[in-house]
C-alpha positions in Angstrom: 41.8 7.0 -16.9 45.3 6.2 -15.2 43.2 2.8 -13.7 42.0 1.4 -16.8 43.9 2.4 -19.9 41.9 0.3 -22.2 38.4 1.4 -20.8 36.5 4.3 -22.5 33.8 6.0 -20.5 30.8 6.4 -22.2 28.2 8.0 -19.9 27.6 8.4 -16.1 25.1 9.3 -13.8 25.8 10.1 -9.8 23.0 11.0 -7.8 18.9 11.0 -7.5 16.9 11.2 -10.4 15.1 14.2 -11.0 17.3 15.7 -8.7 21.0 18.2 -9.0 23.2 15.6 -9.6 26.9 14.6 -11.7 26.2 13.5 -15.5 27.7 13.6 -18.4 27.6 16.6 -20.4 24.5 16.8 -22.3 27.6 17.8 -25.9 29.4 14.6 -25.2 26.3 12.4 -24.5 24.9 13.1 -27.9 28.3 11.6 -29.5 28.4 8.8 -27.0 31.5 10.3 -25.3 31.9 11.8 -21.9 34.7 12.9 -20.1 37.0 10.6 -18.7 37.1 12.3 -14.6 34.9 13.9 -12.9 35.8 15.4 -9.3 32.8 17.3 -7.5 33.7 18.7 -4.4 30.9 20.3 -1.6 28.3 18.7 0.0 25.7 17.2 -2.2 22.9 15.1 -1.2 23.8 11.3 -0.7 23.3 9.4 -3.9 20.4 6.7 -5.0 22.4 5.5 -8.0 25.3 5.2 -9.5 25.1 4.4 -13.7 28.2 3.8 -15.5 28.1 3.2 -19.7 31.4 1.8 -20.7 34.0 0.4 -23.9 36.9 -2.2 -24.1 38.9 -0.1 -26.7 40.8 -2.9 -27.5 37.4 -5.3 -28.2 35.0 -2.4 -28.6 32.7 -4.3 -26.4 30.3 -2.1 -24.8 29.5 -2.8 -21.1 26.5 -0.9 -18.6 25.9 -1.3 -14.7 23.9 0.3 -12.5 24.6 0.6 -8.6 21.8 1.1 -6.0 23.9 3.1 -3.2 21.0 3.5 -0.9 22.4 0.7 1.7 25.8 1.0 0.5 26.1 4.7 1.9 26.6 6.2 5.2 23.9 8.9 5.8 26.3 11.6 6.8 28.5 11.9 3.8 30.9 14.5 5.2 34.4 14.3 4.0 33.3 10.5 2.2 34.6 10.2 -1.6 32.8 7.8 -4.3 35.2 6.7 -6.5 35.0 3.9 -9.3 37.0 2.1 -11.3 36.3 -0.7 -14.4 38.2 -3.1 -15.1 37.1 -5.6 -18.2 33.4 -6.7 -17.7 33.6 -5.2 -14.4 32.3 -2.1 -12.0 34.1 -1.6 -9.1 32.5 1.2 -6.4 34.9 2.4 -3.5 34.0 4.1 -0.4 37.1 6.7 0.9 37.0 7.5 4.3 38.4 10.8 5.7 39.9 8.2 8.2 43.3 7.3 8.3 43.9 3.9 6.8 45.7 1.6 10.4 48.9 0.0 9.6 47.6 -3.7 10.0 44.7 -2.8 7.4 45.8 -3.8 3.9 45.5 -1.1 1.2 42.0 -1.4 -0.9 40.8 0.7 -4.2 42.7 3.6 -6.0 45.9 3.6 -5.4 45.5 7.3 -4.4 43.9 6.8 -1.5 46.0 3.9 -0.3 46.9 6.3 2.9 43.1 6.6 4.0 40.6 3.5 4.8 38.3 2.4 1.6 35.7 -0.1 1.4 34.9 -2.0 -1.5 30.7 -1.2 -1.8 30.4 -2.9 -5.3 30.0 -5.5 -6.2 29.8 -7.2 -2.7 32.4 -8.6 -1.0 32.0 -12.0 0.8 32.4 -11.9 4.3 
C-alpha cells in the first residue's frame, strides 16, 4: 500500500453480513494475509460495515476497527468510492464524490483523488 508502507493488511470486510459482499479471500484469511488492494467496480448494495484487521510491520503490533457506515453513507451510491487508509493506531474511511473538488476546497484523503471532493467519514471530524 503506496499510503502506508509500514502497514500490513490482514483481513477486511466491506458490505452486509450474510449478504454478496468484498472480503478477503477465504486462501489468504487462513494464513492471516490478505491482499493488499482491492478495487470493486458496479453497483453493489450500500454497505452496513466496514472491518479492517491490520499490522505495524515495523512493531508487529496488531491493530482491528470496525466502521458502522449506515449514517455515514449516502443512499444512492452511484459513482461514490469508499476508500481507506491506516496510518499507526489509526482507520481512516474516505467518501469520493464523482463531484469535482472547487478550487477554494482544500484537498482531503488519497492523494488520487485530490481532483474530486472527499469527505472524511471516519473517525469523525469535529465541526
Amino acid at each position: 500500500m503506496l499510503e502506508s508502507p509500514d502497514i500490513e493488511i490482514l483481513d477486511y470486510f466491506y458490505g452486509i453480513p450474510n449478504c454478496p459482499s468484498i472480503s478477503n479471500p477465504e486462501q489468504y484469511k487462513k494464513r492471516n494475509k490478505s491482499m493488499q488492494g482491492e478495487n470493486s467496480i458496479g453497483p453493489m448494495r450500500r454497505a452496513h460495515k466496514l472491518y479492517v484487521k491490520w499490522r505495524i510491520k515495523s512493531t508487529r503490533q496488531e491493530y482491528e476497527d470496525t466502521v458502522d457506515l449506515r449514517r455515514r453513507l449516502p443512499k444512492d451510491m452511484t459513482k461514490h468510492r469508499v476508500h481507506f487508509i491506516v496510518q499507526g493506531s489509526q482507520l481512516y474511511v474516505y467518501l469520493v464524490t464523482p463531484e469535482r473538488r472547487s478550487p477554494d476546497m482544500p484537498p482531503n484523503g488519497p492523494r488520487a483523488y485530490q481532483p474530486l471532493k472527499t469527505l472524511t467519514i471516519y473517525p469523525d471530524q469535529p465541526n
